[in-house]
N, C-alpha and C positions, 0 to 999 in steps of 0.2 A: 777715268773715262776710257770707252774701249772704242775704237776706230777702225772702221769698215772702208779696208783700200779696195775697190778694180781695179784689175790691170787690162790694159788691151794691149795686147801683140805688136808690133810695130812692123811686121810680117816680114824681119832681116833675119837668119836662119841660125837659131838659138842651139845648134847640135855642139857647136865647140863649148860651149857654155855650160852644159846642163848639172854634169857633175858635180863646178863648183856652186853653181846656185842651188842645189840640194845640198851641200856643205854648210853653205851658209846659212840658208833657210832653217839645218838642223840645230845650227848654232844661235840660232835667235830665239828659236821655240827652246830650248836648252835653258837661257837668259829669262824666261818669260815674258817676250817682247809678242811673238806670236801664238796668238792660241788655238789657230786653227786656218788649215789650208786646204782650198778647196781650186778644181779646174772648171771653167765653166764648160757646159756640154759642149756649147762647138765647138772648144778649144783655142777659142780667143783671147783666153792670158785667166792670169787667178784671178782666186778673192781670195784675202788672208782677213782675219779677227786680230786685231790687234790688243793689249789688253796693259791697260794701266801708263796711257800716253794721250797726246796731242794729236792733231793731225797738221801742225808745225815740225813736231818733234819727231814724228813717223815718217814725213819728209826726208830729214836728217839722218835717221836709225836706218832706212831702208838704201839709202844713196850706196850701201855698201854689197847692195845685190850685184852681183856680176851680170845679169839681164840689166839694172838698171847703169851698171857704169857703161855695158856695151850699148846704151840706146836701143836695146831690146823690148823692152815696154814702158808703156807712160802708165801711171798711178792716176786714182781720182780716190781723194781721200774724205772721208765722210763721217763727222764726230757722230755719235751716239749716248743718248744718256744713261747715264748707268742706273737711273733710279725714277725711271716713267712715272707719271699720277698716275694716283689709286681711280 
């Protein structure tokens, strides 16, 4: 199953942060947890593609963002089917 998280911004100021949550971010996409990260235009927080998890588990797997351990953004997680009718 692949799961479609937003994030919204929490608007606390993410600069000491940014390095390691691109570290880690690279480090999940590496794992194949992530398959795809995107900014929204206003710059409200991401959307990541999640790929071959839950959105229990992505909960779990994501808790290790440094935005998410500093209460830098809230997720909203959103299953998807991987195999829509014909």
């Amino acid at each position: 199953m692949k799961v479609l998280v937003i994030g919204h911004l929490t608007g606390k100021d993410i600069g000491p942060h940014l390095q390691a949550e691109g570290r880690r971010v690279a480090e999940l996409r590496a794992e194949g947890l992530i398959r795809d990260v995107f900014l929204k235009a206003d710059r409200s927080g991401p959307i990541l593609l999640l790929n071959d998890t839950t959105a229990d588990k992505a909960r779990e797997q994501l808790a290790s963002l440094p935005f998410v351990e500093h209460d830098l953004v809230n997720f909203e997680f959103i299953e998807l089917n991987d195999n829509p009718p014909a």
